[in-house]
NUTORLO-57827 format. One record per residue (C-alpha): residue number from 1; residue in three letters; x, y, z. Coordinates in steps of 0.1 Angstrom, whole numbers, plus 5000, padded with zeros to 4 digits. Example, Ala and Ser with C-alpha at 12.3 -4.5 7.8 and 13.67 -1.06 7.14 Angstrom:
# residues 2
[1; "ALA"; [5123; 4955; 5078]] [2; "SER"; [5137; 4989; 5071]] 
***
This chain:
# residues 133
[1; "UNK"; [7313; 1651; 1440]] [2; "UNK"; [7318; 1621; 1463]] [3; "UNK"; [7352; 1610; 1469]] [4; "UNK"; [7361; 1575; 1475]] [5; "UNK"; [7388; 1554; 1498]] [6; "UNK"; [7419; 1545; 1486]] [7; "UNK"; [7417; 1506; 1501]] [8; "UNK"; [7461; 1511; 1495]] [9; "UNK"; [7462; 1540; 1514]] [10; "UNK"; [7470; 1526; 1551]] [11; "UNK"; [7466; 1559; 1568]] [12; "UNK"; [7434; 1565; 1547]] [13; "UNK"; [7421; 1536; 1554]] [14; "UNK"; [7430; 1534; 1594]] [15; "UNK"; [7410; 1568; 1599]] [16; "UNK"; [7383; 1559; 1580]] [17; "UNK"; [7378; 1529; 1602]] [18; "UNK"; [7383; 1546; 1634]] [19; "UNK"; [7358; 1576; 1625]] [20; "UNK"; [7334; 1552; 1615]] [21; "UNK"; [7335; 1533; 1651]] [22; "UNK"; [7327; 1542; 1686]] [23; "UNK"; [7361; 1543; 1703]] [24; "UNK"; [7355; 1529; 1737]] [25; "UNK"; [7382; 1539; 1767]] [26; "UNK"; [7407; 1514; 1775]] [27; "UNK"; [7390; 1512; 1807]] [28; "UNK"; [7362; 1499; 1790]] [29; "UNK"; [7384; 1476; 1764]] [30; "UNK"; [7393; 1496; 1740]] [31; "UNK"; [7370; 1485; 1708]] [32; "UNK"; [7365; 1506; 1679]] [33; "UNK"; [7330; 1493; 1672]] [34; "UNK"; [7321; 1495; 1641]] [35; "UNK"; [7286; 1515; 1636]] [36; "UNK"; [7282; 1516; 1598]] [37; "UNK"; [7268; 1486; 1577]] [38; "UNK"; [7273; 1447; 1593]] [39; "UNK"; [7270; 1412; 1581]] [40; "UNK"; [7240; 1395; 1595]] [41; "UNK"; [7267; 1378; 1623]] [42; "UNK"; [7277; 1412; 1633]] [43; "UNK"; [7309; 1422; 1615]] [44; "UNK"; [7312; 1454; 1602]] [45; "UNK"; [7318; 1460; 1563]] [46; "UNK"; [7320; 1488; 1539]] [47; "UNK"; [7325; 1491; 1500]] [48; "UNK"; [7357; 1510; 1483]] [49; "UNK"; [7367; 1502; 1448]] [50; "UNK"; [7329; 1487; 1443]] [51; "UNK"; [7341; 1450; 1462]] [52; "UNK"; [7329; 1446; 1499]] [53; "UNK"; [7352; 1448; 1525]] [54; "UNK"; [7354; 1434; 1563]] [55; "UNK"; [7364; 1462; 1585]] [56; "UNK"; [7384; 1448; 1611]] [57; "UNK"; [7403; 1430; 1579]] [58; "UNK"; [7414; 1462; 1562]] [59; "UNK"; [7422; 1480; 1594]] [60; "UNK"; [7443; 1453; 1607]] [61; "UNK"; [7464; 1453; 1572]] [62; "UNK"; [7460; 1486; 1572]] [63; "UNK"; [7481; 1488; 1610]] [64; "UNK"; [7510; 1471; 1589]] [65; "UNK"; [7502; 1436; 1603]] [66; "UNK"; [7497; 1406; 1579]] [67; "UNK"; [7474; 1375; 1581]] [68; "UNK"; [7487; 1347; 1565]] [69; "UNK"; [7471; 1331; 1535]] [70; "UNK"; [7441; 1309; 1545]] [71; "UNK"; [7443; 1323; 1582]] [72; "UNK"; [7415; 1341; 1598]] [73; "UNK"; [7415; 1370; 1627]] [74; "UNK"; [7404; 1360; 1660]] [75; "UNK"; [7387; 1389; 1674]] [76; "UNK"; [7408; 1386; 1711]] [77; "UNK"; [7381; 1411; 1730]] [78; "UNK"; [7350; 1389; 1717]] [79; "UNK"; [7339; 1418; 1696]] [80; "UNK"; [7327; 1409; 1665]] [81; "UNK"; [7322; 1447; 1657]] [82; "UNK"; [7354; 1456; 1669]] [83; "UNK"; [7380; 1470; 1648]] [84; "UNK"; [7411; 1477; 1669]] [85; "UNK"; [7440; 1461; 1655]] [86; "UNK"; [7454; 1457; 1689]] [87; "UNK"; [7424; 1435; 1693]] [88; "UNK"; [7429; 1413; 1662]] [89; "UNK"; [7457; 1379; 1662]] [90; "UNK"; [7459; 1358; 1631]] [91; "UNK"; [7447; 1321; 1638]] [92; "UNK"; [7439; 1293; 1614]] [93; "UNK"; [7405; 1286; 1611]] [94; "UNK"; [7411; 1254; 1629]] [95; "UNK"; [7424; 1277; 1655]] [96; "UNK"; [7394; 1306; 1656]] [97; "UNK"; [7368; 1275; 1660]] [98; "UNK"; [7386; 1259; 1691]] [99; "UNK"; [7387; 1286; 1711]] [100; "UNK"; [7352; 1298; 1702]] [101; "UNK"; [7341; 1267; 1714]] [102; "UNK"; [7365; 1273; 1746]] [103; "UNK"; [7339; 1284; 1768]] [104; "UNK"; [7364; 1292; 1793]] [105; "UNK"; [7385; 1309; 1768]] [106; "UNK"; [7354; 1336; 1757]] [107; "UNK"; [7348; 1345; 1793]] [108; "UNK"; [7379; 1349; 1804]] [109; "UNK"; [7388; 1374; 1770]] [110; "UNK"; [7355; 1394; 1778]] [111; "UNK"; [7367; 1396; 1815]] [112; "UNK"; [7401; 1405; 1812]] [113; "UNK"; [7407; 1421; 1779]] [114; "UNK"; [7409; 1456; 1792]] [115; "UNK"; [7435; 1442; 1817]] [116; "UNK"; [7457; 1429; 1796]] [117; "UNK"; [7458; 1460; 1779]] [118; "UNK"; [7468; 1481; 1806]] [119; "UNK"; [7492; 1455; 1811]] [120; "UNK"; [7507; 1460; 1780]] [121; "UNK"; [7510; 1494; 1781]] [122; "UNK"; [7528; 1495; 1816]] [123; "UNK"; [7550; 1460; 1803]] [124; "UNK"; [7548; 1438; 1840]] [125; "UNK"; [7517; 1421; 1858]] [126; "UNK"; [7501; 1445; 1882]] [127; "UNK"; [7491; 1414; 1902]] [128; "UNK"; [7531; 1408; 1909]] [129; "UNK"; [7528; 1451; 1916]] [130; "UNK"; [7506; 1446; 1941]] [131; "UNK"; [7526; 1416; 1960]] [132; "UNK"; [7555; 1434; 1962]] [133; "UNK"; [7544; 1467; 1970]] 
***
């Protein structure tokens, strides 16, 4: 008998994301990168409750975090696969186009996302570290 997700079920629904991804090291970024079934644009999806659902959506709600009605998630790693909710900020559409039309903006989040993440973990800039050491 096949069982099915319960799409209320935050902890249900946060492993079933994460076993369904590659979890990359933080070194690396930190994406869980969805493997299963994707739009044709590259975001991953999967069916409970017989509706489609985005993956990085439900995992992100399912982390306890909200997105505001009419508000999108800007993937902050450039990962369109990517389901960390560490990795996901609410924006308004308006918001998501501007900064992927930011040149600047997409290559410096691909550059420096696994930076920033060590940097959160350790709460101070290594860069001011390094000075004063």
């Amino acid at each position: 008998m096949k069982t099915f997700l319960d799409i209320t079920d935050k902890a249900a629904v946060l492993a079933y994301v994460r076993n369904r991804s590659i979890v990359w090291p933080a070194a690396e970024g930190g994406c869980w990168e969805w493997v299963c079934s994707t739009t044709p644009d590259g975001y991953g999806r999967f069916t409970a409750d017989k509706r489609s659902y985005y993956s990085h959506r439900e995992a992100f709600k399912a982390s306890g975090r909200r997105i505001p009605e009419g508000w999108t998630l800007d993937h902050l790693c450039q990962n369109r696969a990517c389901c960390n909710p560490i990795h996901l900020e609410p924006v308004t559409r308006g918001e998501n186009s501007r900064r992927a039309r930011n040149a600047y903006w997409v290559s410096f989040m691909r550059d420096h996302f696994a930076a920033r993440s060590v940097l959160r973990k350790v709460g101070g800039s290594v860069i001011q570290a390094g000075v004063n050491a």
